[in-house]
C-alpha positions as CSV (number, residue, x, y, z in Angstrom):
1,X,-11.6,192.7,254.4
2,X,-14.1,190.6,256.6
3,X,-12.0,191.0,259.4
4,X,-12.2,194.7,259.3
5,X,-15.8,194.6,258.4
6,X,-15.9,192.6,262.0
7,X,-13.9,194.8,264.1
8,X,-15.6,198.4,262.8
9,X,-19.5,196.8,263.9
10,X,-18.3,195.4,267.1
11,X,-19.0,196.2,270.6
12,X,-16.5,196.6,273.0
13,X,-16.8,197.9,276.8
14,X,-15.3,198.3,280.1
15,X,-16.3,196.4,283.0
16,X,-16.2,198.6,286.1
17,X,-17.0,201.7,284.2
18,X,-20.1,202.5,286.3
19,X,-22.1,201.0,289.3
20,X,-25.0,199.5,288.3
21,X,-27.6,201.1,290.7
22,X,-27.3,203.8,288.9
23,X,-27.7,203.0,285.4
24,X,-31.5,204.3,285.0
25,X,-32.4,207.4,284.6
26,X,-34.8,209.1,287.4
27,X,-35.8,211.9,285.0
28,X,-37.5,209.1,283.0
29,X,-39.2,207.3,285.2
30,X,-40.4,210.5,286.2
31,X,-42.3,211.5,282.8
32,X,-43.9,208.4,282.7
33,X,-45.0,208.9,286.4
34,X,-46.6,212.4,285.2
35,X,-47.6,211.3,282.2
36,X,-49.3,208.5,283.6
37,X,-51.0,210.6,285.8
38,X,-52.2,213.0,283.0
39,X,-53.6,210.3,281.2
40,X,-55.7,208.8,283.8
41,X,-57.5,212.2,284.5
42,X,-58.0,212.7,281.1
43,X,-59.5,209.1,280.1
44,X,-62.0,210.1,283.2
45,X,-62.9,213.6,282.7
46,X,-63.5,212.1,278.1
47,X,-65.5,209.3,280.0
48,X,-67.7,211.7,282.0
49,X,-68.0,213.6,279.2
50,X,-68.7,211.1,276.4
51,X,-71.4,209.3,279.0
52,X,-73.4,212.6,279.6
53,X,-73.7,213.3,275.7
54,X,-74.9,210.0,274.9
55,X,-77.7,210.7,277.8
56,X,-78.3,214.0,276.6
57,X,-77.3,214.6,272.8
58,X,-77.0,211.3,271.6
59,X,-77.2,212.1,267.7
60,X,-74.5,215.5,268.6
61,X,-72.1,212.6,269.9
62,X,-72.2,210.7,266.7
63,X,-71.3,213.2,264.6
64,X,-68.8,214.3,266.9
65,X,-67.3,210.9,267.1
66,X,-67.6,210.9,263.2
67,X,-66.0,214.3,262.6
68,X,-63.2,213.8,265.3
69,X,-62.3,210.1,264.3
70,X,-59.3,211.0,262.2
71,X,-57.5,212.8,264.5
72,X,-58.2,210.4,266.7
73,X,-55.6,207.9,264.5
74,X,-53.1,210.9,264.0
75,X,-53.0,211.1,268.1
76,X,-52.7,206.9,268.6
77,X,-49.9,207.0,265.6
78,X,-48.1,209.3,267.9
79,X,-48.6,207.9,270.9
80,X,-47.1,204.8,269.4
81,X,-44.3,206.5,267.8
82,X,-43.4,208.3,271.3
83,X,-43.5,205.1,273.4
84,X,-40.8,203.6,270.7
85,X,-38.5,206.2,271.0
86,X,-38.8,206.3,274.5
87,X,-38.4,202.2,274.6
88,X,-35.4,202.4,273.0
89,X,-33.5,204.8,274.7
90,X,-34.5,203.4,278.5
91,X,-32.9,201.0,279.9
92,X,-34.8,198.0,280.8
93,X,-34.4,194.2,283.0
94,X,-34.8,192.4,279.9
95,X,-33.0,192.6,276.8
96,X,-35.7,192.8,273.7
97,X,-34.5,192.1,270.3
98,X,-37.5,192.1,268.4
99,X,-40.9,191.3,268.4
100,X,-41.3,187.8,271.1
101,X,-37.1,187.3,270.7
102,X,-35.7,188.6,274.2
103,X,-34.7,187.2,277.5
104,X,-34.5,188.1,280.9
105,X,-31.7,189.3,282.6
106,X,-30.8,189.2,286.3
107,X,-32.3,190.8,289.2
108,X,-30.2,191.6,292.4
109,X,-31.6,192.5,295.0
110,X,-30.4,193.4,298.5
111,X,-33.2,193.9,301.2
112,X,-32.7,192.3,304.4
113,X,-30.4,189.5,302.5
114,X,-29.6,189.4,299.3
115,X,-32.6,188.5,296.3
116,X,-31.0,187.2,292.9
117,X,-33.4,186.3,290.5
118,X,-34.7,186.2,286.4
119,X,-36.6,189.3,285.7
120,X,-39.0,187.1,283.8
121,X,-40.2,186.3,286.9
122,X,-42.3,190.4,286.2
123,X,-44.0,188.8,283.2
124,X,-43.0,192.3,281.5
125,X,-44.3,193.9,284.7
126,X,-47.3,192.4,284.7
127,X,-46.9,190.4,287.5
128,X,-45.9,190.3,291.2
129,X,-42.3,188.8,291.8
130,X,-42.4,186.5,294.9
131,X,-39.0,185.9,296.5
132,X,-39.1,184.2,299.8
133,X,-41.5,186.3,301.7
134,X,-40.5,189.7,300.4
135,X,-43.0,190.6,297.0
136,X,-41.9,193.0,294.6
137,X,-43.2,194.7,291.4
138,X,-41.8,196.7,288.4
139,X,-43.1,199.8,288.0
140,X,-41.9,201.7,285.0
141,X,-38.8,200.8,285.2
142,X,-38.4,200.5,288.3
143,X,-38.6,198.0,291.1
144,X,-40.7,198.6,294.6
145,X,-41.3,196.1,297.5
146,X,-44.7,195.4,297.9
147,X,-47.6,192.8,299.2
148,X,-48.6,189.9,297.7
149,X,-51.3,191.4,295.5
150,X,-48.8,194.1,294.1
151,X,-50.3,197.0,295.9
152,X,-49.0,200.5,295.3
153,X,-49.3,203.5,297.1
154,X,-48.9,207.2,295.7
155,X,-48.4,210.6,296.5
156,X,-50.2,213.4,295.4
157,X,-47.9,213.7,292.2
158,X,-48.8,210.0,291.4
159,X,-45.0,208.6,292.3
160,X,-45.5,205.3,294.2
161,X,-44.3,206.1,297.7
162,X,-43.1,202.1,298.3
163,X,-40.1,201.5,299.6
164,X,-37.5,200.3,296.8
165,X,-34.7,197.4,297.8
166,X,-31.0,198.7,297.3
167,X,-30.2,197.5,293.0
168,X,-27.7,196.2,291.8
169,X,-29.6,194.1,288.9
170,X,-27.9,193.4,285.1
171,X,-30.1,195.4,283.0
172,X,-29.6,195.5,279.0
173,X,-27.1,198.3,279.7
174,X,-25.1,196.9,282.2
175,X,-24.8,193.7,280.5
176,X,-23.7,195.7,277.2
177,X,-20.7,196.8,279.4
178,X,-20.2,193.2,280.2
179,X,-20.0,191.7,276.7
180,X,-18.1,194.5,275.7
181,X,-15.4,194.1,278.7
182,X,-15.2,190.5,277.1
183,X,-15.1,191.1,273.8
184,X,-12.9,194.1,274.1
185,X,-10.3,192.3,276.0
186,X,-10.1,189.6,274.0
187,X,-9.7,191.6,271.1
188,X,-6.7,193.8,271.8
189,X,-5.0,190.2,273.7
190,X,-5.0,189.1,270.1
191,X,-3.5,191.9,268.6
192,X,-0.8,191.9,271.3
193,X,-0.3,188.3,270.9
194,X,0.2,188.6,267.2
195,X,3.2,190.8,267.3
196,X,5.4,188.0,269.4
197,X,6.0,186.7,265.5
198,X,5.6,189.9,263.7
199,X,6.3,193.1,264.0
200,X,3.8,193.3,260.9
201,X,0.3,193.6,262.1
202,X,-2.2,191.0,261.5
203,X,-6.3,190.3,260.5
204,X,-7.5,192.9,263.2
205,X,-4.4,194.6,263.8
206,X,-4.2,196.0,260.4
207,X,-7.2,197.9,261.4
208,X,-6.4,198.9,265.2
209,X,-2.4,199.9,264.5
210,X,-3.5,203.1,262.9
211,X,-6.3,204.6,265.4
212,X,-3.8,203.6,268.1
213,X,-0.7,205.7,266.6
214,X,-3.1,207.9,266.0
215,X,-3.6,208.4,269.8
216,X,-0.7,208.0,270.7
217,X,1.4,210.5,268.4
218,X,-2.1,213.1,267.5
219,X,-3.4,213.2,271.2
220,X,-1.6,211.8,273.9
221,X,1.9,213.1,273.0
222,X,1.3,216.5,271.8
223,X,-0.9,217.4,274.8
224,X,0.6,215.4,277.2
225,X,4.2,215.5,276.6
226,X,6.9,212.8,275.8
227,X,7.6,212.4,279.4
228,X,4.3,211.7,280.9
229,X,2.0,210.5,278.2
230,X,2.2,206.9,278.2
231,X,0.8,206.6,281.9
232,X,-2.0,207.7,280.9
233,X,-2.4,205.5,277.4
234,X,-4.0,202.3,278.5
235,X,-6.8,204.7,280.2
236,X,-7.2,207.0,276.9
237,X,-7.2,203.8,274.4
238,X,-9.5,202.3,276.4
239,X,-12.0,205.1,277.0
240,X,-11.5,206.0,273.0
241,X,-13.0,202.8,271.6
242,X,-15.0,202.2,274.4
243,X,-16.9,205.1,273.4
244,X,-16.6,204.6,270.2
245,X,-18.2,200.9,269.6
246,X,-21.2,201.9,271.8
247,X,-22.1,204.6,270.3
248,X,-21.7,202.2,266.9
249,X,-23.9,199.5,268.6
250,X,-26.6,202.5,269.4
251,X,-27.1,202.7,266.5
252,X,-28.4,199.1,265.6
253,X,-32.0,198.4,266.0
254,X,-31.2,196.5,269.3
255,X,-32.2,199.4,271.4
256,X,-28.6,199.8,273.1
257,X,-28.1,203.2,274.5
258,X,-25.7,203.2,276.8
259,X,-24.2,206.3,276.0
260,X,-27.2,207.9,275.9
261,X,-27.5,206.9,279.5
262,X,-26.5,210.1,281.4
263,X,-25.4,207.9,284.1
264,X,-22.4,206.2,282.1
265,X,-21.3,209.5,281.1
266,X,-21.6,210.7,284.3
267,X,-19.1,207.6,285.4
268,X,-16.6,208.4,282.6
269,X,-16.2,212.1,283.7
270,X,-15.7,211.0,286.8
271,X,-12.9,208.7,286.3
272,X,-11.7,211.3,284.1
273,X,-11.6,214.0,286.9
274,X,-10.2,211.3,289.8
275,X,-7.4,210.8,287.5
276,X,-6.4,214.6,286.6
277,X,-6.7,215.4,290.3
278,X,-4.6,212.9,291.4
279,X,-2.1,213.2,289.0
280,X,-1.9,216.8,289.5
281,X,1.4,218.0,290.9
282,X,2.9,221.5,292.6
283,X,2.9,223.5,289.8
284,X,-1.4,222.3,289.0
285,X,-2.3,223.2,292.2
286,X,-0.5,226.1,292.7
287,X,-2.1,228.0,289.5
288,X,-5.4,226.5,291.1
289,X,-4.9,228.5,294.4
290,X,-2.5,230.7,294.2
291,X,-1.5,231.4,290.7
292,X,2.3,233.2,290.0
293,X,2.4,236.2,288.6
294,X,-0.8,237.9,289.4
295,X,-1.5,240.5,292.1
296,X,-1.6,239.2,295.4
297,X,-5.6,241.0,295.7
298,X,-6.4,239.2,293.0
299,X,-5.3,235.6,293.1
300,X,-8.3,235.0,295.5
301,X,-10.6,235.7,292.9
302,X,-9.0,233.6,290.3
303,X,-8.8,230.7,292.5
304,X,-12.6,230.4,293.2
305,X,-12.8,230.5,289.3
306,X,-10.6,228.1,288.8
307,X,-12.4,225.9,291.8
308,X,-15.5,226.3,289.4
309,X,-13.7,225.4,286.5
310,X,-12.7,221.9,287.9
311,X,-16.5,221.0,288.3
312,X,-17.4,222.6,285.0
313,X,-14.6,220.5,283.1
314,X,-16.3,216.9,284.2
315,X,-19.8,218.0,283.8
316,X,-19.1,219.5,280.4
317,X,-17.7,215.8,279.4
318,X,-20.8,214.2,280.9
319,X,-23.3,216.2,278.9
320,X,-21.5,216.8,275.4
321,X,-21.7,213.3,275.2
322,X,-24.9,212.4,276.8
323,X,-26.8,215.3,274.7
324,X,-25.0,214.3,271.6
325,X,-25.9,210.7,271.2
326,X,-29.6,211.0,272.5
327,X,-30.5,214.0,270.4
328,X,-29.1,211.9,267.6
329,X,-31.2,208.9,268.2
330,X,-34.2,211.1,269.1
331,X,-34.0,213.1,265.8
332,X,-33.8,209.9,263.2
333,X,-36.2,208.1,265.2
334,X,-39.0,211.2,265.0
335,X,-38.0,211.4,261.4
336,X,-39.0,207.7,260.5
337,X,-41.7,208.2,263.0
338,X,-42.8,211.3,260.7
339,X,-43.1,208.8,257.3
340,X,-46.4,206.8,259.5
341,X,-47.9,210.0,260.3
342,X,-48.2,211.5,256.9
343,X,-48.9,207.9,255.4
344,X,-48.5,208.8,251.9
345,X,-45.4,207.6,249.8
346,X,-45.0,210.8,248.4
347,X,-43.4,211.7,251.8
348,X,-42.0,208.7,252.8
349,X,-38.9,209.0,249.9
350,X,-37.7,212.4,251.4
351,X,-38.0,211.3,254.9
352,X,-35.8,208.2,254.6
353,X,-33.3,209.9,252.2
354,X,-33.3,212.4,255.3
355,X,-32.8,209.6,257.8
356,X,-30.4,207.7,255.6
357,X,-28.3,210.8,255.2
358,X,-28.4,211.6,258.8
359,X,-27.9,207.7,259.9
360,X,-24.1,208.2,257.8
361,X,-23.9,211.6,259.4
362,X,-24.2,210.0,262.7
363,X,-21.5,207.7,262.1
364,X,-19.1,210.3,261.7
365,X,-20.6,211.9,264.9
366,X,-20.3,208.9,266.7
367,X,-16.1,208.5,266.1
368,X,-16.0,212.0,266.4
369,X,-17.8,212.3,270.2
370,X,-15.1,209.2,271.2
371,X,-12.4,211.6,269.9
372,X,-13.6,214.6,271.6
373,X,-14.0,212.7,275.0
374,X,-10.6,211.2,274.6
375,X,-8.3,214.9,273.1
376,X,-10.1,216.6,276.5
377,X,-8.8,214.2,279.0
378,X,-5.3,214.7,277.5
379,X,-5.8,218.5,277.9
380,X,-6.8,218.1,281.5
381,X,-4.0,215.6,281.9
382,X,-1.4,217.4,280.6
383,X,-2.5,220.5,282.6
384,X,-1.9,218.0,285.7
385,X,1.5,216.9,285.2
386,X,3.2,220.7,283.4
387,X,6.2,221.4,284.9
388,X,6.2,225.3,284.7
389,X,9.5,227.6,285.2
390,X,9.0,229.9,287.5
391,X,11.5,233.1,287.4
């Protein structure tokens, strides 16, 4: 029983699944860029504003201040519930487990030469990293060359407009995929190993043997077909409980979101597509260009849809799954976030029966999202390698 208690709360991962220079999201460093910028104008323009009524109306200010003061808290309450959320699903070059517990995680750098060093070296961007004679500094997430005193330089939409090395640095997603590679190979080489004295499966196996025959006879076979189908099962095992245990682990208070990370997903579609086009034979690419059976005027048309349609297939596995798994985590987040803006226990028991029931809701979600990605790249698979007979 302890064993499969283990093996349903682990992580597991692949190592080359995507490149890490990609693994942070532009969009958010964006926001923060704007937001930043938003704020700043505003703290001015309140400052102006708060300096000529105490000149002018001092005793007006006061009961303004008085009168205003509660909303005041309901606006920093949010504030702090937003930058939570928002910490947890970023990605980030340390990994944080809670409160002071953390540490850093590397930095590699390649500008003029390669840089490899501890991002505690930022001082949680605080500080100016100096690496031989080149300075850097992290700037919401991200990392710019600089001069010694850390000096940025913006644009008119307040994005710094300093150069940024080419990145290649472990951040807390990355080295999920890393621990996860380790862990996952590790696991399944003991469940291999345990059948050289037993057909009968063993402590993990007993768990694993069933999800496997499961993919094998429920999705590889009936969509890929007897003949073909176990090329493709290392690939469709692997991406299955790959996408499974991270989403599991996203859900721990450890801020892991790596399949929230539209750049992961973006990787497994990818791999996905790479494989169904090069696996695709005659027949494939035949009803791609010039489908039998249709109206010779007409097969041009139905080729450029069907061009389409081999974009639209990987980008709808890169979103369904990106969209699924943040929304999720955004939603129960807000929710608890909702019991500290009300403050009153009366609210607090329906909110966390809400989040409790949506936490057990999101662990069907999250086995369901791993079986979704996985029954789609059959279907694209066995669409590659259909033999058709043509009369």
């Amino acid at each position: 029983m302890r064993s499969k208690f283990t093996v349903f709360f682990a992580l597991a991962g692949f190592m080359f699944i995507t490149a890490p220079a990609v693994a942070q999201d532009e969009n958010h460093e964006e926001l923060h860029h704007e937001q930043a910028h938003v704020e700043d104008a505003h703290h001015e323009d309140a400052h102006a504003a708060e300096m000529g009524a105490h000149d002018h109306h001092q005793e007006g200010a006061h009961d303004a201040e008085d009168h205003g003061h509660g909303n005041a808290g309901d606006k920093d309450i949010k504030t702090i519930i937003k930058e939570t959320i928002d910490h947890h699903l970023a990605d980030s070059y340390e990994f944080h487990i809670t409160g002071p517990v953390g540490f850093p995680l590397p930095v590699i750098l390649f500008d003029e030469g390669m840089k490899v060093f501890l991002s505690s070296k930022f001082h949680h961007g605080e500080a100016v990293a100096h690496i031989g004679d080149k300075h850097y500094v992290l700037h919401h997430g991200k990392i710019y060359s600089t001069d010694e005193a850390g000096t940025l330089n913006y644009d008119e939409h307040h994005h710094p407009t300093n150069a940024k090395p080419l990145d290649f640095s472990i951040t807390k997603n990355v080295f999920m995929i890393l621990v996860m590679a380790i862990f996952m190979f590790f696991l399944f080489s003991g469940v291999a190993k345990s059948y050289k004295n037993s057909l009968v499966p063993s402590k993990s196996g007993k768990f694993l043997e069933p999800l496997i025959i499961f993919i094998r006879d429920e999705v590889a076979i009936p969509n890929i077909g007897e003949k073909h189908y176990k090329r493709y099962m290392s690939f469709l095992l692997t991406i299955f409980f790959f996408i499974w245990f991270l989403n599991l682990a996203g859900m721990t208070p450890l801020g892991v979101n790596v399949t929230g990370n539209i750049a992961i997903t973006l990787s497994l579609a990818l791999m996905t597509f790479i494989i169904t086009q090069v696996s695709g034979k005659k027949d494939y690419w035949m009803h791609i260009f010039w489908m039998p059976g249709v109206p010779v005027l007409i097969r041009p048309v139905l080729a450029v849809i069907e061009l389409i349609g081999l974009v639209v297939k990987p980008f709808s596995l890169m979103i369904r799954l990106y969209a699924n798994m943040l929304a999720g985590h955004v939603v129960i987040m807000s929710i608890l976030g909702l019991i500290f803006i009300f403050g009153s226990w009366v609210a607090s028991v329906p909110f966390l029966g809400l989040t409790l029931f949506l936490s057990v809701l999101e662990l069907l979600v999250a086995a369901l999202q791993a079986y979704i990605f996985t029954m789609l790249a059959s279907l694209y698979f066995g669409a590659a390698v259909e033999e058709h007979d043509h009369h």
